[in-house]
N, C-alpha and C positions, 0 to 999 in steps of 0.2 A: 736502555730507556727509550730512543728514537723508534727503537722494532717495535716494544710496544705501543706505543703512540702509534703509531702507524697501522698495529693492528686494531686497535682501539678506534680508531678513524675509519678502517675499512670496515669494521664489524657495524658501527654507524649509520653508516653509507649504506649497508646490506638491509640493515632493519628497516629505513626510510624509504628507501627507494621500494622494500617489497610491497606487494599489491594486498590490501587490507583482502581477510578473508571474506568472502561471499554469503550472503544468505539467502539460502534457494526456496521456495514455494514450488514445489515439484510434484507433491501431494495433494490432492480437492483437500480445503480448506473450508469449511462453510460458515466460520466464523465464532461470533462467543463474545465473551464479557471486552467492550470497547478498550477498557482498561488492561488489557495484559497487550493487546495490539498495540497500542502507543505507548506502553512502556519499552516490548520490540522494535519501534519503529526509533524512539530513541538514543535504545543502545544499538540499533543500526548507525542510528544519525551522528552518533557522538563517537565513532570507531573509524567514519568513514565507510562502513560496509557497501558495496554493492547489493541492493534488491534483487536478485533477477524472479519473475512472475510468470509460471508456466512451461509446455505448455499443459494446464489442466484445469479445475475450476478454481478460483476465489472468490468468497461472497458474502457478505455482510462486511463486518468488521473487518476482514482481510483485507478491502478493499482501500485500507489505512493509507497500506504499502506505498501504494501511486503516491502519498507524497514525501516521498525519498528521493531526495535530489539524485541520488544515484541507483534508480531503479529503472527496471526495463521490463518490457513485456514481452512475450512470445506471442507470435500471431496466431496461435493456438488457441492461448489463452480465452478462457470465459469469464467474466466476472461477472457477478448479479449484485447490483443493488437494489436499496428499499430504504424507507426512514425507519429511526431507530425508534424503539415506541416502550411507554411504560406496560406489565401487565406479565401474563404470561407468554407460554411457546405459542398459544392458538391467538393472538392479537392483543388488542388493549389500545392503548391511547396513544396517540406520534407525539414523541417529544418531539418539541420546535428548540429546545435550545441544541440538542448533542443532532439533529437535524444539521445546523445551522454549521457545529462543528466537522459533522463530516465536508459539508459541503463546502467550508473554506480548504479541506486536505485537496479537494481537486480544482486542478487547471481549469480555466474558465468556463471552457468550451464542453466541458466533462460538467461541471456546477451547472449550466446554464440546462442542461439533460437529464442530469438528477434530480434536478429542483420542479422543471416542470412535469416530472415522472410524477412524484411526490401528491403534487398540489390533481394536475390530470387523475389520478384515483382517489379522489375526493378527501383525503389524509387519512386514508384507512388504513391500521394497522393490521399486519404488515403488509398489505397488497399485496398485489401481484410482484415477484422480481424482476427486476428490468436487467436485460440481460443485454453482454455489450463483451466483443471479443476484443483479443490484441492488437487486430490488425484497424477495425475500428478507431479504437482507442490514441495509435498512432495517428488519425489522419484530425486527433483532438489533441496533439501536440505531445503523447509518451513515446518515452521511446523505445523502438525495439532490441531484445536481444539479439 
């Protein structure tokens, strides 16, 4: 009875202490329906995953990722943002609320750079990408791989 307890206790110990598996963006990522990205960003969040971003592209909705508490960038890394906008692939109208939404997912210093990207091309959908690498990125407080 004590052995097993004991193993039972180390098999415990093994499972806890091991390092939650990783989820890599390794692949250009150009993004897509906001909703399947915060639903991964979730069952990142709620597993404990590691994010790691890079190094390659991520853009639009990819760029969820960054707010995972346990994600990191590669200085490689490129990401492009833009506001999110109603309409079709060739433009239409900038939502201001899922706007609003991305831009609470980023660190201040990252919001404070989208937002006047945003407003700077007069809220035209989808503007120009603003494009912003990992090493960037880090000196607006993410961190690297």
């Amino acid at each position: 009875m004590l052995r097993s307890l004991g193993l039972a206790g180390m098999m415990t110990a093994v499972l806890l202490t091991a390092p939650a598996l990783a989820f890599d963006v390794m692949a250009p990522d150009y993004g897509g329906r906001v909703e399947h990205y915060q639903a991964r960003l979730a069952r990142a969040e709620a597993r404990g995953e590691p994010i790691r971003i890079g190094p390659t592209e991520c853009d639009s909705s990819c760029t969820l990722y960054l707010a995972s508490h346990n994600s990191c960038v590669s200085e490689g890394a490129v990401f492009g943002f833009h506001a999110p906008w109603f309409g079709g692939p060739e433009g239409g109208v900038i939502d201001p609320r899922m706007t609003a939404v991305f831009a609470a997912h980023y660190k201040p210093a990252l919001r404070k750079v989208f937002m006047a990207h945003v407003y700077r091309n007069g809220n035209r959908a989808p503007g120009p990408m603003l494009r912003i690498t990992g090493r960037q990125l880090a000196a607006y407080g993410y961190r690297l791989c």
